[in-house]
C-alpha positions as CSV (number, residue, x, y, z in Angstrom):
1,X,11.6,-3.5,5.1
2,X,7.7,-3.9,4.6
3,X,7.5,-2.8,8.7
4,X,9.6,0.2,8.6
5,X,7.8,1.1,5.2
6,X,4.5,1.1,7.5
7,X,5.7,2.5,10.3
8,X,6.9,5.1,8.3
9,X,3.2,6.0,6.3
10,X,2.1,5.7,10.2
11,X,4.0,7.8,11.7
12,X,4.7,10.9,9.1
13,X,0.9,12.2,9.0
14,X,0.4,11.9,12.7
15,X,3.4,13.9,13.2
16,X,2.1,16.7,11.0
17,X,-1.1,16.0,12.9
18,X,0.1,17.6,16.1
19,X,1.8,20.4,14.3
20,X,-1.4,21.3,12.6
21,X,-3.3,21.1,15.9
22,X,-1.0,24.3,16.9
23,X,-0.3,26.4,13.5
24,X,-1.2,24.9,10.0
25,X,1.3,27.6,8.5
26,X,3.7,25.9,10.4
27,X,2.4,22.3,9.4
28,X,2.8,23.8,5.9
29,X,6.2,24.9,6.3
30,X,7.0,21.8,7.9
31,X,6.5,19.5,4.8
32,X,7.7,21.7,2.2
33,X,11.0,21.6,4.6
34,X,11.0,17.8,4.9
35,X,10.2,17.5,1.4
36,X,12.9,19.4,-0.1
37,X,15.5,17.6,2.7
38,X,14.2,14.2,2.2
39,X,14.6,14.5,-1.8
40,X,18.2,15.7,-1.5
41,X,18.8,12.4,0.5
42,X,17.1,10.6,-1.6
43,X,18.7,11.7,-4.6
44,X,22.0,11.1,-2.8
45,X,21.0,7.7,-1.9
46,X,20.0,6.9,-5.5
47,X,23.9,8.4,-6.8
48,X,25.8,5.9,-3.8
49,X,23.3,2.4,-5.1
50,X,23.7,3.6,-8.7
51,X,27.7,3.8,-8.2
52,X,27.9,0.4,-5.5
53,X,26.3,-1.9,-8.0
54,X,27.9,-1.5,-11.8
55,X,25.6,-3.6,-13.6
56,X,22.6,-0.6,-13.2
57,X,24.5,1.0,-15.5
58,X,24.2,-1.9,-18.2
59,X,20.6,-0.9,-19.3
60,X,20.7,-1.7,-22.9
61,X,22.5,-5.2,-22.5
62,X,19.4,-6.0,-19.4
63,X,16.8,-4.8,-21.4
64,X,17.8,-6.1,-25.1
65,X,18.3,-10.0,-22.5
66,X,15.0,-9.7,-22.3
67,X,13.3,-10.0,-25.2
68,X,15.8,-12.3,-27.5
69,X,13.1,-14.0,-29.2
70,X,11.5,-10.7,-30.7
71,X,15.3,-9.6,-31.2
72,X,15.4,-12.6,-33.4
73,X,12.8,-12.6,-35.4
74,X,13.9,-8.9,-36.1
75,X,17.2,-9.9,-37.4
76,X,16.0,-13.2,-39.4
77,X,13.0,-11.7,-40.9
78,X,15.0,-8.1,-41.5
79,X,16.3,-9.3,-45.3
80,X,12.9,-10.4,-46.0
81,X,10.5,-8.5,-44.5
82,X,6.9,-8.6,-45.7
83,X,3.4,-8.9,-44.4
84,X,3.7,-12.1,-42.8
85,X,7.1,-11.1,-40.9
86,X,4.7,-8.2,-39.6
87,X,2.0,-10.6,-38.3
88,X,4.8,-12.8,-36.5
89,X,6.4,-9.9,-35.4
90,X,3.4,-8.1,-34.0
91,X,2.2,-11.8,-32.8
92,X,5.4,-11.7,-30.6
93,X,4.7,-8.2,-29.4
94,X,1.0,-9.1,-28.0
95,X,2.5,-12.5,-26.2
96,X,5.2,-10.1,-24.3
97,X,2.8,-8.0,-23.1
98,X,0.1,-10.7,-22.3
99,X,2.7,-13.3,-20.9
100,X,3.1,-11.6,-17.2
101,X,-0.6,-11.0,-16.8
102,X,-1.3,-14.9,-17.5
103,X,0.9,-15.8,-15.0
104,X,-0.4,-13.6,-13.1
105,X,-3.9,-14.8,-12.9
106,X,-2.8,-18.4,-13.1
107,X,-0.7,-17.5,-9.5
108,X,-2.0,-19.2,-6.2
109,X,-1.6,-16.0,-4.9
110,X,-4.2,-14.0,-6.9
111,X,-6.9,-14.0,-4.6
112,X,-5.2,-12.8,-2.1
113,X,-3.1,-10.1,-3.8
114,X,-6.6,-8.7,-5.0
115,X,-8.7,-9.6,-1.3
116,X,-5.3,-6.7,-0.5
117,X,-5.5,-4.2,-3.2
118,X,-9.8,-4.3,-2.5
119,X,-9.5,-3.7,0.7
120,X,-7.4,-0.1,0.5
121,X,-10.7,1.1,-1.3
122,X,-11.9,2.2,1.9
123,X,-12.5,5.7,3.7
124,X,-12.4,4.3,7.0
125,X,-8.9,5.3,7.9
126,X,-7.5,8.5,8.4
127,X,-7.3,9.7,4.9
128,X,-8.8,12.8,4.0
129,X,-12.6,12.2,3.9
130,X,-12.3,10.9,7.5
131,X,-10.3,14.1,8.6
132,X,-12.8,16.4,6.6
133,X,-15.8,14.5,8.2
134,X,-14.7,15.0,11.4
135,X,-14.0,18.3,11.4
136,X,-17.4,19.1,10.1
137,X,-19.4,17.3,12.8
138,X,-17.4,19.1,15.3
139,X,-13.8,17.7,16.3
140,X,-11.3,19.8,16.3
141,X,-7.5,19.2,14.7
142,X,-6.5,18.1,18.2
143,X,-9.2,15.7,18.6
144,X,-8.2,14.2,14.8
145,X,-4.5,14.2,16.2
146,X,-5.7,12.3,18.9
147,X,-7.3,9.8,17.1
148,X,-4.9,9.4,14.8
149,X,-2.4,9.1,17.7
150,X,-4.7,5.8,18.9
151,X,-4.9,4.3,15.4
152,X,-1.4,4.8,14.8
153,X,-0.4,2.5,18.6
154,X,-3.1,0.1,17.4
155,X,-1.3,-0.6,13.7
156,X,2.2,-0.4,14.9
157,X,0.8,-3.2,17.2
158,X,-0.5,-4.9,14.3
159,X,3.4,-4.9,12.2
160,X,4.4,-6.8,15.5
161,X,1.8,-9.4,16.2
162,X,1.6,-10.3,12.5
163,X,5.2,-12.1,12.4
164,X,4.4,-13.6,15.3
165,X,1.0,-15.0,14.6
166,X,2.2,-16.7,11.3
167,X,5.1,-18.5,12.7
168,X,2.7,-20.2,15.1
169,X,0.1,-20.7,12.5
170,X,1.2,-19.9,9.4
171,X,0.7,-17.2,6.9
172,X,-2.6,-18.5,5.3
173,X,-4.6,-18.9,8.4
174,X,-3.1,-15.5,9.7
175,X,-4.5,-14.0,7.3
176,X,-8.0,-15.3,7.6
177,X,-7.8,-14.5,11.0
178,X,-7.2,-11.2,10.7
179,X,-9.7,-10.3,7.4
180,X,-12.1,-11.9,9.9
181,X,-11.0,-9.2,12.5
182,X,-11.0,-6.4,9.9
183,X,-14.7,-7.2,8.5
184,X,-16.3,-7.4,12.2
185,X,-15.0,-4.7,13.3
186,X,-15.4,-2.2,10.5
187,X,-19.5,-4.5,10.0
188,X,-20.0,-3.1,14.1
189,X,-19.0,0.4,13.8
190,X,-20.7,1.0,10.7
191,X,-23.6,-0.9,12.2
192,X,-23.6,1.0,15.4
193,X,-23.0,4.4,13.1
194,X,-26.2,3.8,11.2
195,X,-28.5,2.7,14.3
196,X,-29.3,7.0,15.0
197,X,-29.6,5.4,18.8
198,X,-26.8,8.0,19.9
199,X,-26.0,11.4,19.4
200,X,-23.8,12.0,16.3
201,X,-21.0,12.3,18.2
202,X,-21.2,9.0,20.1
203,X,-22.3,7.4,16.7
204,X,-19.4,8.9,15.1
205,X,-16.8,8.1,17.9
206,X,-18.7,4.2,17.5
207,X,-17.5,4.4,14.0
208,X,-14.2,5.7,14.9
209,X,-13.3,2.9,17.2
210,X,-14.9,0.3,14.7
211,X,-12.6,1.4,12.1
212,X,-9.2,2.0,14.1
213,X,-10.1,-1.9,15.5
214,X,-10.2,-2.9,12.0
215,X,-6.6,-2.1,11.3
216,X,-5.0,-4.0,13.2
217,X,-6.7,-7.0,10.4
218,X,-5.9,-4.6,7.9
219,X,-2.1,-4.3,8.3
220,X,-2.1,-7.9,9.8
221,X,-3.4,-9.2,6.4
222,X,-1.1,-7.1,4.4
223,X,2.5,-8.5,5.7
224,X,0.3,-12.1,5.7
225,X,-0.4,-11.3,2.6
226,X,3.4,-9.8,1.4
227,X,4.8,-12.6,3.0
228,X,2.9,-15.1,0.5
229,X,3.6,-13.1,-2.8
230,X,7.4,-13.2,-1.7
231,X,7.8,-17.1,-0.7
């Protein structure tokens, strides 16, 4: 599920890409289309789950399971309530909501899980400061498209070699090998960006490569990572 979630952020905004590189009306009308299809699917998805599995209809018996503690305080302290069955009751409240993050920070897993949401605080991917950069040096939509077209090879590449890599060596050393990956590469492009040896667009195509490199750690290190948080 976690591939064909990937494959599917991968492949949706280089496929607008290439329609952009022709007409951006038509890019325009493109995702409004594929977003009003794609809801009514979804929607119809939702109805057939919704309707398969009986117990999402039982909302008020899941959600009152799972807090019978503060349901029972409620009831015993009701004929008697006062201050201090305010305290208890509020007392209760603040545990609830503190419980999941202290187990939370007490998982092995923490590290990692944070090393994963860190590392998506980046703009060197395709996102839109990278697309508005390089237009403004000089590339053109198809030149983004075709970038994006490399990148794209490089990380479905990536959501193949990952499984693969950590049934030989197992998730935790995966996944150190490919932050290492991710970190050298994206430390050389920026380095080689920043040298002003090259023209700026040799410096920028340094950086470009540099970053695409870097993704194959980036997604490699995600599904090691996902694969960790689900064991």
């Amino acid at each position: 599920m976690r591939r064909i979630d990937l494959i599917a952020k991968l492949v949706a905004p280089l496929f607008i890409s290439f329609i952009d590189a022709f007409s951006t009306n038509l890019a325009l009308w493109t995702v409004l289309g594929s977003n009003i299809a794609s809801m009514s699917i979804e929607y119809f998805a939702i109805a057939q789950v919704y309707h398969a599995v009986p117990a999402l209809a039982g909302t008020n018996e899941i959600s009152g399971s799972l807090n019978p503690d503060i349901e029972t305080l409620e009831v015993e302290e009701a004929p008697t309530a006062g201050h201090g069955s305010t305290i208890s009751l509020a007392h209760m409240w603040i545990d609830h909501i503190i419980s999941p993050w202290s187990c939370y920070l007490r998982s092995p897993v923490l590290l990692a899980s944070l090393s994963l949401s860190i590392l998506y605080l980046t703009v060197l991917s395709f996102n839109a400061h990278m697309v508005t950069y390089l237009l403004a040096v000089g590339f053109n939509a198809l030149w983004v498209a075709s970038f994006r077209l490399i990148s794209v090879v490089i990380e479905l590449g990536a959501t193949w070699a990952a499984p693969v890599l950590m049934s030989k060596i197992g998730p935790v050393r995966s996944g150190l090998w490919f932050i290492t990956w991710q970190f050298g590469c994206a430390a050389l492009g920026v380095a080689i960006f920043n040298m002003r040896a090259l023209s700026q667009r040799l410096s920028t195509i340094a950086l470009l490569a540099g970053a695409v490199l870097s993704r194959i750690g980036l997604w490699g290190f995600d599904l090691s990572v996902q694969y960790l948080v689900q064991e």
